[in-house]
C-alpha positions in Angstrom: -8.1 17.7 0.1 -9.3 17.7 3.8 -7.5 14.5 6.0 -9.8 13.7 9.0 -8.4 11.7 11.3 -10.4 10.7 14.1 -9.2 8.6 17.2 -5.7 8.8 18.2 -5.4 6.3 20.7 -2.6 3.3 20.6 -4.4 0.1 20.4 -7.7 1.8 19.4 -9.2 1.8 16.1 -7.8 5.1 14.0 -9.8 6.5 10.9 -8.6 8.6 8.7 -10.5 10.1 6.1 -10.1 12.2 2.9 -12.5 15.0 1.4 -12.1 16.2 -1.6 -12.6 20.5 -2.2 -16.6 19.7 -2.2 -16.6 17.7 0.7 -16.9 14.8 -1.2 -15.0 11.4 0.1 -11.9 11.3 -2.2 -12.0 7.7 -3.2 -8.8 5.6 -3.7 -6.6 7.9 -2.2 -3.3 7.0 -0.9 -2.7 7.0 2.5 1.1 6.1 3.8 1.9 6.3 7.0 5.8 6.5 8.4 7.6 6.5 11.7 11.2 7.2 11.6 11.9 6.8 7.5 9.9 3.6 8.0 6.2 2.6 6.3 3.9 1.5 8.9 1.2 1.4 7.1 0.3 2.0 3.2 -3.7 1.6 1.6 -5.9 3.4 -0.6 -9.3 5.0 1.0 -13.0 2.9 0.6 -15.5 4.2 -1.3 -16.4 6.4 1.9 -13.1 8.0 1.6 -12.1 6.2 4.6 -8.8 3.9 5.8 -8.6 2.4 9.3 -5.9 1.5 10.6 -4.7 0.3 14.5 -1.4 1.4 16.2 0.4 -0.5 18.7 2.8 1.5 20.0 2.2 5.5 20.8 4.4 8.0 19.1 4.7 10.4 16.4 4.1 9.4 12.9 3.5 11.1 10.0 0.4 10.3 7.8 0.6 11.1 4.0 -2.3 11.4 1.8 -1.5 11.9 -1.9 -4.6 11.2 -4.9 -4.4 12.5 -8.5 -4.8 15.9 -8.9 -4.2 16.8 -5.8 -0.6 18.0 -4.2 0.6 15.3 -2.0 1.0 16.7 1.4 1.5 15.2 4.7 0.0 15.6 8.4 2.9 14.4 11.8 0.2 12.8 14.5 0.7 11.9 17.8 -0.6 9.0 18.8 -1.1 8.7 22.9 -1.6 6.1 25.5 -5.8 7.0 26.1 -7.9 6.0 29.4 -10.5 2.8 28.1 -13.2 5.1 26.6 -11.2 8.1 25.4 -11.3 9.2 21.7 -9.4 12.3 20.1 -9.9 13.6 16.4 -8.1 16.4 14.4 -8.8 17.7 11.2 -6.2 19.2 8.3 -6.7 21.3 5.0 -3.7 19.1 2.7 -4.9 21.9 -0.1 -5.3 21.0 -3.9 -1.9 22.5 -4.9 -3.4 26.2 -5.7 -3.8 27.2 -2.2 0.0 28.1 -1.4 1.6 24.7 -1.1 4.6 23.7 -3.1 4.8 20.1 -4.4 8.4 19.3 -5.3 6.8 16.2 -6.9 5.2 17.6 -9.5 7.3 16.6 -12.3 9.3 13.7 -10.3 8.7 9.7 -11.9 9.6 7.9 -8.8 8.1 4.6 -10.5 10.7 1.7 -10.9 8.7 -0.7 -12.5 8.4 -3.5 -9.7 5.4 -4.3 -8.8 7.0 -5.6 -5.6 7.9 -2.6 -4.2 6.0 1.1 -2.8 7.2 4.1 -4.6 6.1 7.7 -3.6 7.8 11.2 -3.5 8.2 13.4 -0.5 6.1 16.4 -1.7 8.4 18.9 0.9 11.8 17.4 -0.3 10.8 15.8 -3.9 12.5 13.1 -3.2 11.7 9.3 -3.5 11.4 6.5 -1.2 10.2 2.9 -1.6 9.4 0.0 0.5 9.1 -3.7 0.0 5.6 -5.1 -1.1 4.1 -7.7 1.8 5.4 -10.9 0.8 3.5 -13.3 -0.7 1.7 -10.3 -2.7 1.0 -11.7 -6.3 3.0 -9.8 -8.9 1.9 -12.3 -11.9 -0.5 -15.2 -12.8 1.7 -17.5 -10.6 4.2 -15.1 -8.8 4.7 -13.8 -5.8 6.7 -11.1 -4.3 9.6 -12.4 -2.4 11.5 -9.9 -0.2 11.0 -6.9 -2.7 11.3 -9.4 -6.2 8.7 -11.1 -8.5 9.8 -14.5 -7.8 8.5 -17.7 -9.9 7.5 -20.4 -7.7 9.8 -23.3 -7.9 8.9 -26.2 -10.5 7.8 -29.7 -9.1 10.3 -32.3 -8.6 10.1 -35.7 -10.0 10.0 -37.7 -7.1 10.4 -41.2 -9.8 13.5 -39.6 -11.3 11.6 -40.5 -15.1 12.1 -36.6 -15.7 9.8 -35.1 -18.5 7.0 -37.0 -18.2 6.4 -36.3 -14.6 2.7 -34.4 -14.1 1.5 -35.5 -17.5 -1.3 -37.7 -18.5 0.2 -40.8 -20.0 -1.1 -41.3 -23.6 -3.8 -43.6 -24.4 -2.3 -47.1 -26.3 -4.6 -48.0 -29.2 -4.4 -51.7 -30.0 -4.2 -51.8 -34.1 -4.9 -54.9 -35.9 -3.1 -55.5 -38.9 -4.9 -57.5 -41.8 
């Protein structure tokens, strides 16, 4: 897989984009991206193959793009302070996994089941690392992520103190007539 990344300017509009071995955009692809052991940004690719993201701050950060079939592999960018007008772009071969590069991920489950929190392995250490989900990310028909746990949301109160009756239609009184 070929990682594009063009723009590398704090404040500025960065695109990163993945091709797959024909040059193809290699849709849905993961793209993390870290600074210091923590996740700046995390989101699959568009239909184009594309992500864009924004950085505040310059710095190094390292930009991860991982997609099935392929060996996850990862690209360290600087990202400067750029006069108004200047743009920068790189380019970097991640490989399919044939070409030389080791994953130490390919037989590593780093899934724990929570759908409120990011798992992925390091491809150079095989190791896993996770990450809280955004919060308010829905993790069920009525639940939310909460700090890294599917969390219900709280039941209504009965503001008259009647108790079970409390959001229910009250049921229709038929007058009977007895003969």
């Amino acid at each position: 897989m070929t990682l594009k990344i063009e723009g590398e300017c704090a404040g500025q509009e960065v695109t990163i984009s993945t091709l797959n071995t024909y040059g193809n955009p290699a849709r849905q692809a993961s793209i993390l991206i870290r600074s210091e052991n923590t996740t700046i940004f995390e989101e699959k690719t568009d239909d184009d193959g594309k992500a864009v993201f924004v950085f505040e701050q310059a710095g190094d950060y390292t930009v991860f793009a991982n997609k099935q079939f392929y060996t996850q592999n990862s690209k360290t960018i600087t990202i400067s302070k750029c006069a108004p007008g200047e743009t920068t772009s790189s380019e970097n071969n991640l490989g399919t996994g044939d070409e030389g590069t080791r994953n130490l991920c390919e037989s590593i489950d780093c899934d724990d089941s929570n759908p409120c929190t990011t798992e992925y392995c390091v491809a150079e250490t095989g190791h896993c690392s996770y990450g809280n989900q955004e919060n308010g990310t829905q993790c069920g028909a009525t639940a939310a992520c909460m700090e890294g746990i599917c969390t219900e949301p709280e039941p209504e109160t009965d503001p008259t103190g009647i108790g079970r009756c409390f959001g229910q239609e009250k049921e229709e009184v038929i007058n009977v007539q007895w003969f």
